[in-house]
N, C-alpha and C positions, 0 to 999 in steps of 0.2 A: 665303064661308066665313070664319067667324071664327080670330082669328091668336090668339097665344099672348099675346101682352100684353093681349087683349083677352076672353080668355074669362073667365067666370064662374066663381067658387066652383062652380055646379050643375052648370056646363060639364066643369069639370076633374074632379069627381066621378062625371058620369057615362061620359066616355071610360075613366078610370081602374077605372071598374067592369065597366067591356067588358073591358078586359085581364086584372083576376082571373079573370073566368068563361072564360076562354080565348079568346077572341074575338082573331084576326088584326088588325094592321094594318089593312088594307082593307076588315074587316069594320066595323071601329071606327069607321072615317072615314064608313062608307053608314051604320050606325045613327046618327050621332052628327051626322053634316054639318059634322065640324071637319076641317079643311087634311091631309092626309096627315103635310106637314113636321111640324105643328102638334103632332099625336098623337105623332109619335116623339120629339121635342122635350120631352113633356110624360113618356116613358118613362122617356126618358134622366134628367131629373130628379127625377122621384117615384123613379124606383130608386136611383139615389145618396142619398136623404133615409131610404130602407128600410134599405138596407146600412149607411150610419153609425147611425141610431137602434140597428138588432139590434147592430151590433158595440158600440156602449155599454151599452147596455143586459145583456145576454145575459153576464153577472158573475156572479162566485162563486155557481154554481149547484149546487143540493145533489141532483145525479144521483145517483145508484146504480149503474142498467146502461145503457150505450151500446154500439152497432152501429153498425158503419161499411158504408159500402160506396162504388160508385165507377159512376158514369151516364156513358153514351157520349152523345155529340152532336156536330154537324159547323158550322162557321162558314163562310159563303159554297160551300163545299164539300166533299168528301170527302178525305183525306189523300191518297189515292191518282192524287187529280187534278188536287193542286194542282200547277201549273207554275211557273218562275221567274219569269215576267212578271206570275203571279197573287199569289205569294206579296209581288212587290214593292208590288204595286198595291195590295192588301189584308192590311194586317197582321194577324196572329193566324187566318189561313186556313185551314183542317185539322180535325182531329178535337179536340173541343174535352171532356175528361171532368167530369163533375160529381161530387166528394169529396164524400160528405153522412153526418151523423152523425148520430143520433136516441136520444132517452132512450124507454127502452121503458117507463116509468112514466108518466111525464104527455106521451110524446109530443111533446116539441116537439123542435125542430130548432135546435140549439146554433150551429151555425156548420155551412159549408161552402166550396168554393175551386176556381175552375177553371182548368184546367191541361194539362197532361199526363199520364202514368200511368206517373210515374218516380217515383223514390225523392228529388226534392228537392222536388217538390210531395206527394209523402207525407209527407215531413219537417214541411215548411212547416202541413200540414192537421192531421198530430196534436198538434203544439207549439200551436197557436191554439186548439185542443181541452182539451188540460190548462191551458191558462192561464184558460180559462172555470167550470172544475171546482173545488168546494170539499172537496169529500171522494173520498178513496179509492174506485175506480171497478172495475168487473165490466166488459172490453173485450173485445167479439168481432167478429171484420172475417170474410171470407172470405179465400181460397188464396192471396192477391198477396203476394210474397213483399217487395214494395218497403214493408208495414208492418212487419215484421219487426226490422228497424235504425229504424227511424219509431215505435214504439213503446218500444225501450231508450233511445232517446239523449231524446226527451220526459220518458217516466214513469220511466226505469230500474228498480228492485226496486219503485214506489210501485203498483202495479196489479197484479188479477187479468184475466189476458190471455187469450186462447182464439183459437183459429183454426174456423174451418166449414167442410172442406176438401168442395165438390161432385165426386162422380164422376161422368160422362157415358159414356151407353152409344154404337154407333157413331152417325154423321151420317145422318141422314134424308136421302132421294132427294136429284138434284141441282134439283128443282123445288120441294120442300117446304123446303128449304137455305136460300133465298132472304128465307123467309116465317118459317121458326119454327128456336129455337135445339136444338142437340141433347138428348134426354132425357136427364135426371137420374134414375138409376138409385140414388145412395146417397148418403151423409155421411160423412165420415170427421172426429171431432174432436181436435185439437192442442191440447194446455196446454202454454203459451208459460210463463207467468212468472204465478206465487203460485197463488191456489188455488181457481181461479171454479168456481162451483156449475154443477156440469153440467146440473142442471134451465133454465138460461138461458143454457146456450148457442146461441145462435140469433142470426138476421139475418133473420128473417121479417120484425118490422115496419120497417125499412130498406128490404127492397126492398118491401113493400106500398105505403110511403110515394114509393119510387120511381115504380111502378105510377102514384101519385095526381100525379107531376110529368107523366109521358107524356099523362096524361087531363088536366090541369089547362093545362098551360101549352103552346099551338099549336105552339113552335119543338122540342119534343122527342115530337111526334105522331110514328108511323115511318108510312113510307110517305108522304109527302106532303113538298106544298111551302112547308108553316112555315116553313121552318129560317131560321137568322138569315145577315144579310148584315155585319153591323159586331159586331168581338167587344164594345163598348161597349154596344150595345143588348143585346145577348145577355146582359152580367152586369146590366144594368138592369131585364132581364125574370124573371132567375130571384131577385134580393132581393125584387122586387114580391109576385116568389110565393111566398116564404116569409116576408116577413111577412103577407102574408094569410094561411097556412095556420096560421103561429103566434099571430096577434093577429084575425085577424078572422074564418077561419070554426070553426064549430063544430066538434067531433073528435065525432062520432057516437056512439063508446063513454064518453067520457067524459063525455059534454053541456057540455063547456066549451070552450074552448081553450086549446090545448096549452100559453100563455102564463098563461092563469089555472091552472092546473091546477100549474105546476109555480113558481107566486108570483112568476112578474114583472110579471104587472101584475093590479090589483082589478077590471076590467070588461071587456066586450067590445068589443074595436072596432068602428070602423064604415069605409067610405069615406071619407067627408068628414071625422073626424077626420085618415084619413089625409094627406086634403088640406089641411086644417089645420097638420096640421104641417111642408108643403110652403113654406103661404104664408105660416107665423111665419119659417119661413128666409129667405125672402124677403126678409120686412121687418127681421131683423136686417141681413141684408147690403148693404141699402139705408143704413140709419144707420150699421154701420161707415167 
């Protein structure tokens, strides 16, 4: 099996194209006949070169209306199972939540941060949020009260803010519990701060976009044995996936993507561009 210093441009384009279409670890390595290490090695670094490119790039962007919302996911394991010897063993062990933001016009995916579901990583996700924004913005999250102070101390009076309060009718059996979340029976909506058009208040395509992370990307599949073991690969897996969803595939309704769509960049990506830009960093950090 070929090693990492040894693969190919074609090589590293076509593992990397395993991982956007969801493809596991293990799946990757039997299509692809590259090293297991090899693959993960090659994660770890194509997702550090997604997450610096979007955080540069992803500037003065001229949103309108953005939705928040907030994705559960588990590292190495469950909160509730982590032990002290595990927690010592393996750093960032637990419930791992994914903050994600979306302009409901072109669709793309601003930024995101994972963390906890406290009010200093809400802090930390909506300040990274307005500093991406060029104009005065239409913000609607759901019921968490931890955006509440997350949203004045960022935007303070500079936003029309809204809340999307879910009401849930009682919990389904103790067998369907397990399987499906309690039914939403209604909406309640909250004007937080200035004067957002009620016609958009929503968080649909937020969580639709969520939906497309559970289908898209094997570690937030439920039910199964995706999930990540190293929180390192875990944030290495979810940049890969969002610049693919922002720069390389197509947004169905729009026929473009979400990146062209909302002008940051003139064309569509591809893989091997992506690799491209893996292995001009390379050869910079070689001549420095």
């Amino acid at each position: 099996m070929p090693f990492m210093n040894k693969l190919t441009h074609q090589q590293r384009t076509q593992a990397v194209n395993c991982l956007i279409e969801g493809c596991s670890i293990r799946a990757t390595v039997r299509m692809t006949g590259i090293a297991k290490k090899t693959v993960m090695r090659l994660l770890h670094e194509v997702g550090e070169i997604c997450e610096s490119y979007q955080d540069r790039v992803l500037r003065n962007l001229p949103c309108r209306r953005i939705q928040l919302d907030e994705l559960w996911g588990f590292n190495y394991c469950k909160a509730k199972t982590v032990t002290p010897q595990i927690a010592e063993k393996v750093p960032g062990a637990g419930d791992v939540w994914l903050w994600v933001a979306i302009d409901a016009d072109t669709k793309l995916v601003p930024c995101w941060r994972l963390g906890g579901r406290d009010a200093f990583i809400a802090y930390e996700f909506v300040m990274d949020l307005r500093k991406r924004l060029r104009n005065r913005v239409q913000l609607t999250t759901d019921g968490h009260r931890a955006y509440l102070n997350a949203v004045e101390m960022a935007f303070g009076s500079g936003v029309d803010y809204a809340m999307l309060v879910k009401m849930y009718g009682a919990d389904p059996s103790e067998d369907e519990k397990r399987y499906s979340p309690a039914q939403c029976i209604g909406t309640q909506l909250a004007v937080v701060t200035g004067r957002p058009d009620p016609k958009h208040i929503s968080t649909s395509y937020v969580e639709r976009q969520n939906w497309s992370v559970r289908t898209a990307m094997r570690r937030y599949t439920r039910l199964s044995n995706g999930f990540s073991r190293k929180i390192e690969n875990h944030a290495a897996a979810v940049a890969l996936n969002y610049f693919a969803y922002n720069f390389i595939k197509i947004h169905r309704t729009l026929r473009v993507s979400p990146a062209m769509a909302a002008g940051v960049t003139d064309h569509l990506w591809n893989t091997s561009e992506l690799v491209s830009l893996l292995e001009a960093e390379e050869v910079a950090k070689r001549a420095a």
